[in-house]
N, C-alpha and C positions, 0 to 999 in steps of 0.2 A: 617094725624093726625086727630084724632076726636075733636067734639069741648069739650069735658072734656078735652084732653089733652091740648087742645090750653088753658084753664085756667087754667089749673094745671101749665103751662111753664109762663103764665102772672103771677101768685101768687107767683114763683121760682124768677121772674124775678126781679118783685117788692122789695122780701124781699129780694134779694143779695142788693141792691140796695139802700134799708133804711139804711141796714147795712153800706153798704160805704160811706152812706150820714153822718152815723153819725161818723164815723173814720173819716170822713173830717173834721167836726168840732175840735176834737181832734184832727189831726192832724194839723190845724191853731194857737189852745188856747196850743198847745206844751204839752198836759197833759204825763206828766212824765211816766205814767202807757203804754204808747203806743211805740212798738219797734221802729219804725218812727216817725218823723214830722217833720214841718218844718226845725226847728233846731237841729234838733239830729237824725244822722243817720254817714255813712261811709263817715271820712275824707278823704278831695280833696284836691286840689290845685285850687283856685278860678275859674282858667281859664276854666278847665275842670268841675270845676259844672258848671259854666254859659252854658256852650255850652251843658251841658247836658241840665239843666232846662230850658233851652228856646227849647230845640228841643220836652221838655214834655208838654210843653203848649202849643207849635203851633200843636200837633198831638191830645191836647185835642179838643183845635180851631177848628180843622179840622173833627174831628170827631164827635163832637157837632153840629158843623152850617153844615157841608154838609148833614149829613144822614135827618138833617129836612125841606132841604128843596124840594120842590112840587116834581120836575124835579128830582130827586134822588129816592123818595117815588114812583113816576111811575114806573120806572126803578126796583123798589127792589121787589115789592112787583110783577111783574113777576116772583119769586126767592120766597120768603117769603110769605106766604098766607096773605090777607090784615087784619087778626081779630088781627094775633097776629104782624107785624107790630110794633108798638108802643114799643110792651113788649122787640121786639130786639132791638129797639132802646136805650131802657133804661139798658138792657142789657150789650150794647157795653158801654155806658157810663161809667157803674160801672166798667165794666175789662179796661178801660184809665184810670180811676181814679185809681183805684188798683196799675194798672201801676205806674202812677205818686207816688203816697205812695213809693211804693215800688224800684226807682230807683232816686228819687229825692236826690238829691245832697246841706246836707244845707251849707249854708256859712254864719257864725254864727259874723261873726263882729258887733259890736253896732253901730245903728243910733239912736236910742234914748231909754233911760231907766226911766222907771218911777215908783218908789219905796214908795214913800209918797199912805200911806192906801188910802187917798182920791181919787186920780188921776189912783190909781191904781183899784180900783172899778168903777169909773164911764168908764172908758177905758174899762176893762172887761167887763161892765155891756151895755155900748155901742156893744160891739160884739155879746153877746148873744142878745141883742136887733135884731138886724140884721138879724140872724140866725129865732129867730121868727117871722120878717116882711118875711121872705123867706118862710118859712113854712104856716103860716096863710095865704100870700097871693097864693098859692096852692091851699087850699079848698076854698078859696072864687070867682076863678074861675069855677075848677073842678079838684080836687086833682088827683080823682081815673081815670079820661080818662087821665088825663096828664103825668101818669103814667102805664096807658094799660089796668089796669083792669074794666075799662068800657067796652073797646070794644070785652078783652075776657068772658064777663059775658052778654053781650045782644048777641052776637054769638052763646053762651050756651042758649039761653031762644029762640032763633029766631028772635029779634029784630033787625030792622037796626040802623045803628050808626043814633045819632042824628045830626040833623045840626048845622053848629056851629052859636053862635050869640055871637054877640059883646056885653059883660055885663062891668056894673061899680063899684061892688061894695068898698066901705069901700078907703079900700088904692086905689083904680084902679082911684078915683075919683081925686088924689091927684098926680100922675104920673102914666105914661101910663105902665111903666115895673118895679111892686114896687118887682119880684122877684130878678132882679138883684141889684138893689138899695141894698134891704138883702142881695144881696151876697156882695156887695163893700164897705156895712157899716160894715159886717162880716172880711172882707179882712184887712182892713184899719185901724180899733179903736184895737189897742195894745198898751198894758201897756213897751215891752218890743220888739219893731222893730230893724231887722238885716237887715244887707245887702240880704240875702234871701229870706225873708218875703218882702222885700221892691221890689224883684224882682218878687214874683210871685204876689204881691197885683199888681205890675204896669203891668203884661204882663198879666193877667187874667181881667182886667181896659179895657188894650187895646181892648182883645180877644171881652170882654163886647160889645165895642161902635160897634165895626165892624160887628159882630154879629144882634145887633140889627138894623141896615140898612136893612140887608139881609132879618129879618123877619118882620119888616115894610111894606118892598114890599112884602110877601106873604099876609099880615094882610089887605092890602089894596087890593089888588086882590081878597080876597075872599068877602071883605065890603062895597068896592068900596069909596064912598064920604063920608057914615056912620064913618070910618074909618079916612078919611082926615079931617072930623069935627074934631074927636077927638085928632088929630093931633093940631091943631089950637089951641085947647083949654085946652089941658093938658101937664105940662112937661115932659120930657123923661124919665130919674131919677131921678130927683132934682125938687120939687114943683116948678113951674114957667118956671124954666129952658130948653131950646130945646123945644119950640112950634113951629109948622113949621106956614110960614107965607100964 
């Protein structure tokens, strides 16, 4: 492959990618217009969605924290040229999540419904809050390497990737992984939670914590003490909250 093509397949890869990023939101806030989501899609028998949707979230789990971490990236990128990397990572995530969309099983029982204009915008307006602390905190680290087309675009110029440094801005200041935060407050603030919703906000929670272990210990590997300071002194996801001692 040339390096035009390695950034014609990062820009391929990127925009499959916004795309399903934003079917996910839709598919969370249940927007009617969407063949799927959480709650509406092909009646089950409880038993049989459970054991579906937990088998969709541990292959998201899996396929999310293993292809990022170090020991994996050695291995792949044997196989995968190292520019574009990133861009198949992002890749793979958008065909799991597609997946998921598209064989997720809802089970639409009420656990809580909340109808009153007021509770039912601040609910809403709490998830889309989320969804933008997930997004802004994106470019306030490095949107475009976090997503590939950094390292397909200095490949195409001749530059080497840059090194990475441990930044704080805005929310970073506030807790260490304010992208998940966005995803958990995106998860969790509904006007209108099912037993479905309640199962993918708790096993995507789960996915969360375990997850973030995993990349701790690469973050500290690459930081070393720089990193364990900031351990000490910033919460995990929750302001305060999970400082290591």
């Amino acid at each position: 492959m040339t390096r035009a093509s390695f950034l014609l397949f990062g820009g391929i890869a990127y925009a499959i990618f916004f795309a399903v990023f934003l079917y996910l939101v839709g598919f969370v806030a249940n927007l009617p217009e969407l063949p799927r989501t959480i709650d509406h899609g092909p009646a089950t028998h409880w038993s049989f969605a459970l054991l579906v949707d937990a088998g969709l979230i541990l292959l998201f789990g899996l396929q999310h924290s293993v292809m990022a971490r170090q020991g994996f990236k050695r291995g792949w990128t044997r196989i995968v040229p190292e520019p574009i990397e990133r861009s198949t990572y992002v890749l793979a995530t958008s065909a799991v999540l597609a997946l998921v969309f598209w064989l997720w099983r809802p089970m639409p029982a009420p656990i809580w419904t909340v109808t009153a204009p007021l509770g039912w915008w601040l609910l809403t307006g709490l998830s889309a809050l989320g969804w933008a602390v997930l997004l802004i905190s994106t470019y306030l680290i490095n949107h475009f390497e976090l997503f590939g087309l950094q390292q397909v675009w200095r490949n195409l110029s001749g530059k080497p990737v840059a090194a990475p440094r441990l930044r704080r801005p805005l929310f970073y200041k506030l807790v260490r992984h304010p992208l998940y935060s966005g995803f958990l407050i995106a998860f969790w603030a509904t006007p209108a939670m099912t037993v479905g919703h309640l199962f993918f906000a708790a096993g995507m929670t789960a996915y969360v914590l375990i997850a973030i272990g995993y990349e701790e210990r690469d973050l500290t590997g690459f930081f070393g003490e720089e990193y364990a300071e900031y351990q000490r002194e910033v919460g995990m996801v929750v302001p305060g909250l999970g400082r290591r001692p």
